[in-house]
DOGU-288837 format. One record per residue: residue in three letters; x negated, y, z negated of N, C-alpha, C in turn; residue number from 1. Coordinates in nm, 4 decimals. Each point is the difference from the previous one (the first is absolute). Example, Ala and Ser with C-alpha at 12.3 -4.5 7.8 and 13.67 -1.06 7.14 Angstrom:
<rs>
["Ala" [-1.3190 -0.5690 -0.7800] [0.0890 0.1190 0.0000] [-0.0900 0.1200 0.0000] 1]
["Ser" [0.0350 0.1050 0.0720] [-0.0820 0.1190 -0.0060] [0.0770 0.1090 -0.0730] 2]
</rs>
This chain:
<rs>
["Unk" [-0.0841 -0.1170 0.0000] [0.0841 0.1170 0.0000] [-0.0895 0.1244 0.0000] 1]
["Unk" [0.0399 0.0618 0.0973] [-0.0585 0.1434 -0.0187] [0.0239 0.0881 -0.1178] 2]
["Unk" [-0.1465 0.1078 -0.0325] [0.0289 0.0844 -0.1359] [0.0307 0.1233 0.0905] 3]
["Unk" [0.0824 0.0512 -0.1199] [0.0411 0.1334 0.0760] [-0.0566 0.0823 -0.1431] 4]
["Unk" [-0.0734 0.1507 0.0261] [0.0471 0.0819 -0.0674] [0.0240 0.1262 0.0018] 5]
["Unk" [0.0611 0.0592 -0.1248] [0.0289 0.1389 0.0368] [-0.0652 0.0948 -0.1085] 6]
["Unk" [0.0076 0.1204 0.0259] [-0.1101 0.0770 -0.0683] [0.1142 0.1795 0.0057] 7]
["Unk" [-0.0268 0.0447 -0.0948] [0.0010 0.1729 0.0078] [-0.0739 0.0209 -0.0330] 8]
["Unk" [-0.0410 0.1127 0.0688] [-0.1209 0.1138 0.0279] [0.0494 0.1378 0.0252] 9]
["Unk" [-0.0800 0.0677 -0.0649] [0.0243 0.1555 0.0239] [-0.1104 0.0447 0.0965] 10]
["Unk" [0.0257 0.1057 0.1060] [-0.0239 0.0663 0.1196] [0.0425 0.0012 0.0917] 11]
["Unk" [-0.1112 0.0266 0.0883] [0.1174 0.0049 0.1679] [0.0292 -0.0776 0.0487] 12]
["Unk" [0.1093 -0.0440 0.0309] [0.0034 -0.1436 0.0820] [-0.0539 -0.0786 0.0644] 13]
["Unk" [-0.0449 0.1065 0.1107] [-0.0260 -0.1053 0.1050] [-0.2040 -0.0582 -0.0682] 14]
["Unk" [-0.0656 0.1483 -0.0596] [-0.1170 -0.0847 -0.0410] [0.0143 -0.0836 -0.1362] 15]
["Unk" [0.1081 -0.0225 -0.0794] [0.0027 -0.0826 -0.1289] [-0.0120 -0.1213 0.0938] 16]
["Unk" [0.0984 -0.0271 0.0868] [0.0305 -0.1673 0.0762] [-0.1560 0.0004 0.0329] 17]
["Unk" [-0.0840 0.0837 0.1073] [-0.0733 -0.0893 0.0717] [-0.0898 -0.0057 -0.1141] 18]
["Unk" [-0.0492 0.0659 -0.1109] [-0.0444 -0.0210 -0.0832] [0.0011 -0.1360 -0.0787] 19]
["Unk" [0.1291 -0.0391 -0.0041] [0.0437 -0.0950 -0.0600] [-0.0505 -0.1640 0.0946] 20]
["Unk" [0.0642 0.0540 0.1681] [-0.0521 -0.1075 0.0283] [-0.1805 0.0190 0.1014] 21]
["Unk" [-0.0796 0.0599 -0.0505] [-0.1592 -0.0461 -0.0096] [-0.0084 -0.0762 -0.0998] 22]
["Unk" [0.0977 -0.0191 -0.1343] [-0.0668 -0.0100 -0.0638] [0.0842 -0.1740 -0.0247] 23]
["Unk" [0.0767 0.0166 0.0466] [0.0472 -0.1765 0.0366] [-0.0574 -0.0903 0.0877] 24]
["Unk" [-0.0405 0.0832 0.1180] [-0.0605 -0.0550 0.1204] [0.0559 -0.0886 0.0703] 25]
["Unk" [0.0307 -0.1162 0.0846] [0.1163 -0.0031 0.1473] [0.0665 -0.0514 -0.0710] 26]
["Unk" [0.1399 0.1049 -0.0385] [0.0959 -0.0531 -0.0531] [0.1140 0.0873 0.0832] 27]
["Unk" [0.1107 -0.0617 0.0130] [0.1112 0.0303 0.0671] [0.0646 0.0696 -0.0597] 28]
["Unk" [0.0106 0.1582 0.0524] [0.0749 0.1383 -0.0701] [0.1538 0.0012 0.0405] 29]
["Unk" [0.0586 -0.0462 -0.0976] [0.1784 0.0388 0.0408] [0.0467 0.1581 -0.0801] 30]
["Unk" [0.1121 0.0356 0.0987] [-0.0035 0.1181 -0.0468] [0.1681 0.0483 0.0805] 31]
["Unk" [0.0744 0.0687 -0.0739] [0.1214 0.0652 0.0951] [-0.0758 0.1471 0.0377] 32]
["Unk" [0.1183 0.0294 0.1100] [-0.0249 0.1352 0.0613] [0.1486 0.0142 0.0665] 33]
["Unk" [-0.0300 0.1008 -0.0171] [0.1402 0.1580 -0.0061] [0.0325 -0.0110 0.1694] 34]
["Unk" [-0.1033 -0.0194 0.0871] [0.0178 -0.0275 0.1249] [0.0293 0.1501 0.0680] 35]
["Unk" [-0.0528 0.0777 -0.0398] [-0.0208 0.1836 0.0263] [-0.0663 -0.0154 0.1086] 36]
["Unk" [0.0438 0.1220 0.1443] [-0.1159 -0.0020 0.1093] [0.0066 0.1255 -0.0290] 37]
["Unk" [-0.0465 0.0544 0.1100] [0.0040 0.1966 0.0215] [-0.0495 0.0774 -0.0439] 38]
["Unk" [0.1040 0.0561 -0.0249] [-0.0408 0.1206 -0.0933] [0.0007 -0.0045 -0.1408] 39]
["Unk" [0.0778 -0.1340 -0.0492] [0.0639 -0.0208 -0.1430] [-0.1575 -0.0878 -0.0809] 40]
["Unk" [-0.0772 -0.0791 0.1262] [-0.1029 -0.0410 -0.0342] [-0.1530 0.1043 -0.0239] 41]
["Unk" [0.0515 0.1119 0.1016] [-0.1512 0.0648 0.0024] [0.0373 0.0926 -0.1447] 42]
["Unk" [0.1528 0.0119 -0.0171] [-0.0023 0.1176 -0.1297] [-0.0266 -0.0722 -0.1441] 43]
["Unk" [0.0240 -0.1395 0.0143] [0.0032 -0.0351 -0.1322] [-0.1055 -0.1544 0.0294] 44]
["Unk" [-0.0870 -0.0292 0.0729] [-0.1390 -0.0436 0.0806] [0.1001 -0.1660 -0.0428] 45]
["Unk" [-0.0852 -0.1020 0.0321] [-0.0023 -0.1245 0.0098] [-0.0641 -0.0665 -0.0837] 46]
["Unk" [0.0015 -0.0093 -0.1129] [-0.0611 -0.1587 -0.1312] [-0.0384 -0.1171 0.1193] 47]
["Unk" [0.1217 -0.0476 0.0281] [0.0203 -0.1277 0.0948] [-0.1085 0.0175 0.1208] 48]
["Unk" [-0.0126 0.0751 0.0831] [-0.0798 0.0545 0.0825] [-0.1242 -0.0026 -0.0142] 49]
["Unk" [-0.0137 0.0662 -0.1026] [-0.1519 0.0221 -0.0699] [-0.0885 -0.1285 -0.0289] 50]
["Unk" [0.1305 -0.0685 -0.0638] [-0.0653 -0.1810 -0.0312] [-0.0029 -0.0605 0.1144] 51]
["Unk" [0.0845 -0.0133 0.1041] [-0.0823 -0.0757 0.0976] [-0.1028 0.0808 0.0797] 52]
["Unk" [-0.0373 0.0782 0.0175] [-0.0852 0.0430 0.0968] [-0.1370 -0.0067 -0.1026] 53]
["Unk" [0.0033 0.0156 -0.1423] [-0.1326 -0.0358 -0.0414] [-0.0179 -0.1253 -0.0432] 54]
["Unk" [0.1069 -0.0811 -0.0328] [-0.0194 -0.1412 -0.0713] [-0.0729 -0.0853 0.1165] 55]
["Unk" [-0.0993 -0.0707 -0.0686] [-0.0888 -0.1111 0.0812] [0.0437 -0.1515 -0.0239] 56]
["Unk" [0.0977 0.0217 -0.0553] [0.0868 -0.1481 -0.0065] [0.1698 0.0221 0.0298] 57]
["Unk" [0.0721 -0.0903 0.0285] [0.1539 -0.0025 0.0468] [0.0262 0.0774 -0.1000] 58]
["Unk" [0.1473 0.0608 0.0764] [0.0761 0.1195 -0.0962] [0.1692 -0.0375 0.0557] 59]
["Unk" [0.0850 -0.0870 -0.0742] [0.1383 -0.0176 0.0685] [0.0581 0.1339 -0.0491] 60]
["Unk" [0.1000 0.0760 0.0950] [0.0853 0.0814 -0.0278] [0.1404 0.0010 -0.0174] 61]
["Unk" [0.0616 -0.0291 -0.0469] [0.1543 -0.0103 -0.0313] [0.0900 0.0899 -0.0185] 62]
["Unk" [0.0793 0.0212 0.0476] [0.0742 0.1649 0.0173] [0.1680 -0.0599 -0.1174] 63]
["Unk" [0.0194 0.0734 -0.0953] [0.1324 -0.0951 -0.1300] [0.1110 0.0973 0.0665] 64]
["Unk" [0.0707 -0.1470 0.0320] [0.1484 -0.0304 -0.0014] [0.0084 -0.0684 0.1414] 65]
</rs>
C-alpha cells in the first residue's frame, strides 16, 4: 500500500510545495486547481502552474467537483 502524506506549512505556495517536494524526491504531487485561464490566472498567478513547470517528478492535477 502506498504512504500518503500531508503536511501544513506557512508561505507562498507555490515555493512551500516545490520545497516540499526536493525534499521528498520522485514522488507523485497530487493537487486540485481552480482551473483559472486569462486574466483571472495572470491577476491572482497559478500555484498549480508553478508546480508543474518546476516539479522534476509527476504532478496529477484534479480540478473538484
Amino acid at each position: 500500500m502506498a504512504r500518503v502524506e500531508t503536511r501544513t506549512v506557512d508561505g507562498f505556495p507555490a515555493s512551500v510545495i516545490m520545497e516540499e517536494v526536493g525534499k521528498a524526491g520522485d514522488k507523485l504531487v497530487v493537487m486540485t486547481t481552480h482551473g483559472r485561464s486569462g486574466v483571472g490566472r495572470w491577476v491572482l498567478g497559478s500555484v498549480a502552474h508553478h508546480v508543474v513547470r518546476h516539479s522534476a517528478g509527476p504532478v496529477l492535477l484534479v480540478r473538484p467537483g
